[in-house]
N, C-alpha and C positions, 0 to 999 in steps of 0.2 A: 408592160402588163404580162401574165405570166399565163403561159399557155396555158388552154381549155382542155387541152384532151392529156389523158395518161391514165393513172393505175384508179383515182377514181371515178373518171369518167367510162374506165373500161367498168367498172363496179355496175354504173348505173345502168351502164348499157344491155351488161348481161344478166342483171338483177330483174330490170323491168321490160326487157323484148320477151317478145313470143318465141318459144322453141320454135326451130326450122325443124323439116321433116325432111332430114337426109341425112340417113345409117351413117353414110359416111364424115361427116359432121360428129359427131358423138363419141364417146367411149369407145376407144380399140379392141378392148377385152370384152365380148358378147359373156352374159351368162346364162348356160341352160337349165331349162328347169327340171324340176323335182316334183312325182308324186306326191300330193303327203297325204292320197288315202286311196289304195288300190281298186277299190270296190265301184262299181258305177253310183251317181249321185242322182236319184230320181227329181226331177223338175216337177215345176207345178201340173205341167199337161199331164205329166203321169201317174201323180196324184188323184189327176181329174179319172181320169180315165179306171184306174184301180177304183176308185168312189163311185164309179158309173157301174163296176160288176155289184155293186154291193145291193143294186136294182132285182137280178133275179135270185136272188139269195134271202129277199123280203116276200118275191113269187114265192118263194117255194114252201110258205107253209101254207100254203092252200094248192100247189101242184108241184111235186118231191120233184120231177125232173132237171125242173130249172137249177137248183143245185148244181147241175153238170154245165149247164150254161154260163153260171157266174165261173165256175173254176176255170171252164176254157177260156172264157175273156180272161182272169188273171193272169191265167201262164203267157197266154199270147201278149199281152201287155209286158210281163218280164221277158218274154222274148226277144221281142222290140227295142226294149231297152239296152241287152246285151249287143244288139245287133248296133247298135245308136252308139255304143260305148266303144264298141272297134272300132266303129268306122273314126273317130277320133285321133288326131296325131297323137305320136309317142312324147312324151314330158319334153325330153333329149331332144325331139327337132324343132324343139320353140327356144328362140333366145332372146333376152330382154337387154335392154342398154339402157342406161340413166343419160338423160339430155340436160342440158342448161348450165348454170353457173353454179357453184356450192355455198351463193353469195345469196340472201334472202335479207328482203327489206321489213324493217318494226314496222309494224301496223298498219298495213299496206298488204294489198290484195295481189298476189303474184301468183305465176302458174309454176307446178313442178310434174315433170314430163317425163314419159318413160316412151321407147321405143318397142318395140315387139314384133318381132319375124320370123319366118319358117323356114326352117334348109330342106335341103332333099332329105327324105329317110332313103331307108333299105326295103327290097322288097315291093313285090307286085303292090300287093293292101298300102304300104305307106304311102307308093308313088300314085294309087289312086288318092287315098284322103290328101294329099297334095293338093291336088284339083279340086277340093270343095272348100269355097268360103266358111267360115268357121265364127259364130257366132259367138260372146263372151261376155261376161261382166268382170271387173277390175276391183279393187283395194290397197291403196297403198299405204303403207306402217309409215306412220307420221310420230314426232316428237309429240309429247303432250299438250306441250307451249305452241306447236304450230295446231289451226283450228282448220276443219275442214271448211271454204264456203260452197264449192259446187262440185260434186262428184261427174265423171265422164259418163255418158249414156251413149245404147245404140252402137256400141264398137263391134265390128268383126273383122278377124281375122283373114286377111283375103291369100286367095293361095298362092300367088306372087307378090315380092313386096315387102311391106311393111305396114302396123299404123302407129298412129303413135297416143298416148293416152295420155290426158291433164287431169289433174289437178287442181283447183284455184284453193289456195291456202290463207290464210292469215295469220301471221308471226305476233305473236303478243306478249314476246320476251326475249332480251337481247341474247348473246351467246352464243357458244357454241354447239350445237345440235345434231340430233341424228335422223336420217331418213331409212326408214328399215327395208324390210323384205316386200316383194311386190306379189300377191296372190292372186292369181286369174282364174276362173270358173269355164271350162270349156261346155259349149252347148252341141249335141250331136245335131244331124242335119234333121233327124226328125223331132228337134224339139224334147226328146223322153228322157235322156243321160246325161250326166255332167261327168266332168272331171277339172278335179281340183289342182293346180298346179304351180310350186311355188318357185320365186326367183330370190334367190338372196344377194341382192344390189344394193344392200346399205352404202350410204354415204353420210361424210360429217360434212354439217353445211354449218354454216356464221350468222348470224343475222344480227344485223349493224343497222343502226341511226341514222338517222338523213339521209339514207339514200332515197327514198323515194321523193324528195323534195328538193334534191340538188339540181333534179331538171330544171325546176325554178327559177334556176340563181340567176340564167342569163336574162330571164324577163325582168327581173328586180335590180341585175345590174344597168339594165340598159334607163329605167327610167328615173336612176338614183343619178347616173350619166347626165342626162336632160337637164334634171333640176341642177347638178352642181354646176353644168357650162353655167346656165343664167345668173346665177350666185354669183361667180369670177368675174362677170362682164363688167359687176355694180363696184368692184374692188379697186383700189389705185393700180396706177400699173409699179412692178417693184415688189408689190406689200408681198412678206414671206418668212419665214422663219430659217431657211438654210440658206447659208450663204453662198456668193455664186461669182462674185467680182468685183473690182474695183475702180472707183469713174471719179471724175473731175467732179468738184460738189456744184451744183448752181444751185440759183434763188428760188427757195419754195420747197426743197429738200427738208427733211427732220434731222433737223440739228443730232438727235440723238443716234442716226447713222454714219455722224463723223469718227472716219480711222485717226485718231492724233499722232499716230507710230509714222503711218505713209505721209499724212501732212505736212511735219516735222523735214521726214526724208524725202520729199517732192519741193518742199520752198510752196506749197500752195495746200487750197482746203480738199483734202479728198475722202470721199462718201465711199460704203461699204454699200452695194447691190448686193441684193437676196431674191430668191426665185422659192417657188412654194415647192414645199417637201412634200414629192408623193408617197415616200414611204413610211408606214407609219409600224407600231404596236399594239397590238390587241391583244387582254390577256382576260380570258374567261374564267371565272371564278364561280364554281360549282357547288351549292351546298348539296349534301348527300346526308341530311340530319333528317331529322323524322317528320318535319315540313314536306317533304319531296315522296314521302311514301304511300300519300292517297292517288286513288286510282282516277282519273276522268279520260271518258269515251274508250275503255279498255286499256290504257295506260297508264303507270304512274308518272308522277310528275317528274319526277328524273330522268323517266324516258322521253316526255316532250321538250325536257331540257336541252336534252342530248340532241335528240333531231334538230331540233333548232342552232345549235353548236355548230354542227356539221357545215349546214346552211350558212350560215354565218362564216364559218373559217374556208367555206369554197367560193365565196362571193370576197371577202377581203384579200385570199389568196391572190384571185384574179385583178385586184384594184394592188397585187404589189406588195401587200400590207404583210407584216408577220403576225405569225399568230400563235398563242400558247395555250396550256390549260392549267386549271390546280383545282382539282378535285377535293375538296373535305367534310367531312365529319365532325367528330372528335379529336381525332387525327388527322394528318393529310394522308389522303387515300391515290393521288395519283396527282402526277406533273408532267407535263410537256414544255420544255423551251422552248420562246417563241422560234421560229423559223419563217422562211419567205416559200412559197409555191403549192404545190400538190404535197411534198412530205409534210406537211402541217396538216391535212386534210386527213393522211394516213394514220400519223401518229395520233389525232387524238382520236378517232376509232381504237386502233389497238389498245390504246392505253385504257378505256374507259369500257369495254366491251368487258369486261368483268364486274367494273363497280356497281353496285346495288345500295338504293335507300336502307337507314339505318336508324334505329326507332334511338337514338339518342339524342341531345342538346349538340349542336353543332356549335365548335371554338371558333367563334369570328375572328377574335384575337390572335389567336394560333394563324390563322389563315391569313390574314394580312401581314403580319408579323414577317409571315415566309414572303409574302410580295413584296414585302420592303426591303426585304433580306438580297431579295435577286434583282430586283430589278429598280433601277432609279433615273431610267431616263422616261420623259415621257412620255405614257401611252392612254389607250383608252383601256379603262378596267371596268369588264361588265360582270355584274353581282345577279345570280340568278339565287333567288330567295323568295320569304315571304316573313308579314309583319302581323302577327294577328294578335298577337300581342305586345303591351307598353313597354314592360321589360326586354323584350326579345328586339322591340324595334330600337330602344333607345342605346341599344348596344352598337347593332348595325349599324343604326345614324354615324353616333360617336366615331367606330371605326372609319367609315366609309368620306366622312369630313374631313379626318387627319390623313386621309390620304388624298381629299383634291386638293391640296395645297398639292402639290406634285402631278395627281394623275388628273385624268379627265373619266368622275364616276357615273357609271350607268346602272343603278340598281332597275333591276327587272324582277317584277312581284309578282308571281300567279296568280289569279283570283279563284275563290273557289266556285263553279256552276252553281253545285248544289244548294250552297249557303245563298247565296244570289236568286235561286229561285225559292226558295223558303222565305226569304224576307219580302219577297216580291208577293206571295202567295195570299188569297183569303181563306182566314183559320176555321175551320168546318165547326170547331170544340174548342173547348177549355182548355185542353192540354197542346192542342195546335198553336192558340193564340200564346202561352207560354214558348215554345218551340220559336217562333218566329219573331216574339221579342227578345229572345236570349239571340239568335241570329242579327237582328237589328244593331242589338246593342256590341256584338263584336264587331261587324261590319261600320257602325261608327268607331267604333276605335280605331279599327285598322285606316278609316279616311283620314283619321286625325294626324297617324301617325307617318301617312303619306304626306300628308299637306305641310307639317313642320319637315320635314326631311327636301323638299322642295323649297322653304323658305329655305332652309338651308346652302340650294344653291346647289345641292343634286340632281341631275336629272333621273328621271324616274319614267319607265314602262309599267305602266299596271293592265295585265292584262291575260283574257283564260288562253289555259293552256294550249289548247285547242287550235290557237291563232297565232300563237309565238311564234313560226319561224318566219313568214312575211314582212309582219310587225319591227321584229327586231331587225332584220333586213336594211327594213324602208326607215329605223331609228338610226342606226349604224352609218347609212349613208347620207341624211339628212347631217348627223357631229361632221361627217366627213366635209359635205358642201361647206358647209358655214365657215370650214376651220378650224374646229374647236380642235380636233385632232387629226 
């Protein structure tokens, strides 16, 4: 079995932990900030307060003096404010560090962490405001594809130290990304002045498929574990397809494991022993046709394809197994040779972290064609698709039969929620009850065209996207117990 830890468990590890809070930990190169608007920034309190002269300035058209009341609350108010704005560190002695991995998980809720600290300035006034905790609000320039969920609150600046500031994101498109500049709001001690201060800490981060679901793998492996021991128990002993040795034949043996070459060359009857082959092939076959480009739960289908891939080639990696990919279209869009361990895990992220649904007819032909082209030993070949139509299915079938003669075929079929809850629905109107028969009636098609594809002698997942990576998992390891591959 092939080790659990390496490059994409370091992935998972520092995709989905909490930043640690320690400077030293992080980024070598601190960077200091920038003005980007010299002037103090009045706060709400100083809003309030300037709003509260505007009291005797309403006095004064029934008693002129007040006038001079409201002006002196004004100035004294900008007074304050100046005094608020100095008291404020210089840009220069705040430095910011970017924390964590540049590794971000699809659709999956992750933190992105900045660090923030103060050196000593120069000078009586900075080595005082050194000494005062320093109050702030935060922003940080996200890609457009990553989604804010929770903004940081409550952070200050403490005059030793550091703090560090989160993020909680959500990635809802694979690729490669950018995280921009980090803008901080300083609050003076009394609440009246801001300043605005920016760090430019861009970074390019990734954000890759299954990661957030490879934790998974070892609870799916271990109960896929369970069920095949009890499987093996029920088997003859011997029964296997790779061969392992050679023994004297006795009575009760299958004739059809007699060597006739060693027989011949022994003067007696001798039997071929076989022990079960752990290692297997698995080769993923990905439609990327215009099937895969609806979206469900903030994803397209090719993105839950994908996470589920992932899942799938880190769980057979660890059962030993090799794994491939073949990504297509119209054309083939991407290929992975099977391999054995964690580099199968890697490469098909690399290789697929670019491809994107494609509003065309996707070549089944072409695609299999290329599988038959490489590959002709045994394996399992899993078809992520969908059938929603007679033509479109009767293709796939055809395809997918001409190659169980050789492979062992797993089509796996999306469903769609939404179609599923329309047909399931009661119609308010006239135009409803249309809607949900025109639903009914493609949703029978698509059953039909499951159901022959199974007489067929296919095995078939049908199921929403939503639930593919478990599902296929616990389908993958179940062909595994039986034997089938």
């Amino acid at each position: 079995m092939a080790d659990a830890t390496g490059p994409i468990a370091a992935t998972v590890a520092t995709a989905t932990a909490k930043p640690r809070a320690r400077v030293a930990d992080i980024d070598p190169v601190p960077v200091r900030g920038t003005s980007t608007w010299p002037l103090p920034l009045p706060t709400a309190r100083a809003a309030a307060f300037i709003a509260a002269a505007a009291v005797p300035v309403v006095v004064a058209t029934w008693w002129t003096p007040a006038v001079w009341i409201g002006a002196v609350m004004v100035l004294a108010v900008l007074v304050a404010c100046l005094v608020d704005f100095f008291a404020l560190p210089h840009p220069e002695t705040i430095e910011c560090l970017r924390l964590g991995s540049p590794v971000l998980p699809l659709g999956a809720g992750t933190d992105v962490s900045v660090a923030i600290r103060r050196r000593e300035g120069v000078g009586p006034a900075a080595r005082a405001a050194a000494r005062t905790a320093i109050p702030f609000e935060f922003v940080d320039d996200l890609d457009v594809h990553i989604a804010r969920v929770r903004e940081p609150e409550g952070l200050v600046l403490p005059a030793a130290g550091h703090v560090v500031a989160t993020t909680t994101v959500l990635p809802s498109r694979r690729g490669r990304m950018q995280l921009g500049a980090v803008h901080v709001r300083l609050r003076g001690p009394m609440g009246l002045a801001g300043q605005q201060v920016r760090f430019d800490v861009g970074r390019d981060v990734r954000v890759l498929p299954g990661v957030a679901s490879v934790a998974d793998a070892a609870r799916l492996l271990r109960r896929g574990l369970r069920r095949e021991a009890g499987l093996r128990q029920a088997r003859r002993r011997g029964e296997g397809t790779s061969f392992e040795s050679l023994r004297e034949y006795v009575a009760g043996d299958d004739p059809r494991k007699l060597d006739w070459k060693a027989s011949a060359r022994h003067g007696k009857l001798i039997a071929r022993q076989y022990e079960l082959e752990r290692s297997r092939t698995v080769l993923l076959l990905v439609d990327a046709g215009r099937w895969m480009t609806a979206e469900v739960g903030g994803l397209t289908r090719l993105d839950h394809v994908l996470n589920a891939c992932v899942l799938l080639s880190h769980v057979a990696a660890l059962r030993d197994d090799r794994v491939g990919m073949l990504a297509f279209a119209e054309r083939i869009l991407a290929y992975v040779p099977p391999v054995k361990g964690r580099m199968a895990v890697e490469r098909i992220v690399d290789a697929t972290l670019d491809v994107e649904p494609r509003l065309v007819e996707s070549d089944y032909e072409r695609a299999f064609a290329e599988l038959a082209a490489r590959h002709r030993k045994r394996s399992l070949v899993v078809l992520f698709t969908d059938v929603l139509s007679n033509d479109a299915s009767r293709i796939v079938a055809d395809e997918a039969k001409r190659q169980a003669r050789r492979h062992v075929v797993l089509l796996v079929t999306l469903r769609d929620p939404a179609l599923d809850a329309l047909a399931d629905c009661t119609p308010a109107n006239a135009s409803a009850a249309y809607e949900q028969a025109a639903a009914e009636d493609l949703l029978l098609e698509r059953e039909q065209a499951i159901a022959r594809m199974r007489r067929d002698g296919l095995h078939i997942l049908d199921i929403d996207p939503r639930r593919l990576g478990p599902a296929l998992v616990e389908k993958y390891l179940d062909l595994k117990a039986r034997l089938l591959v």
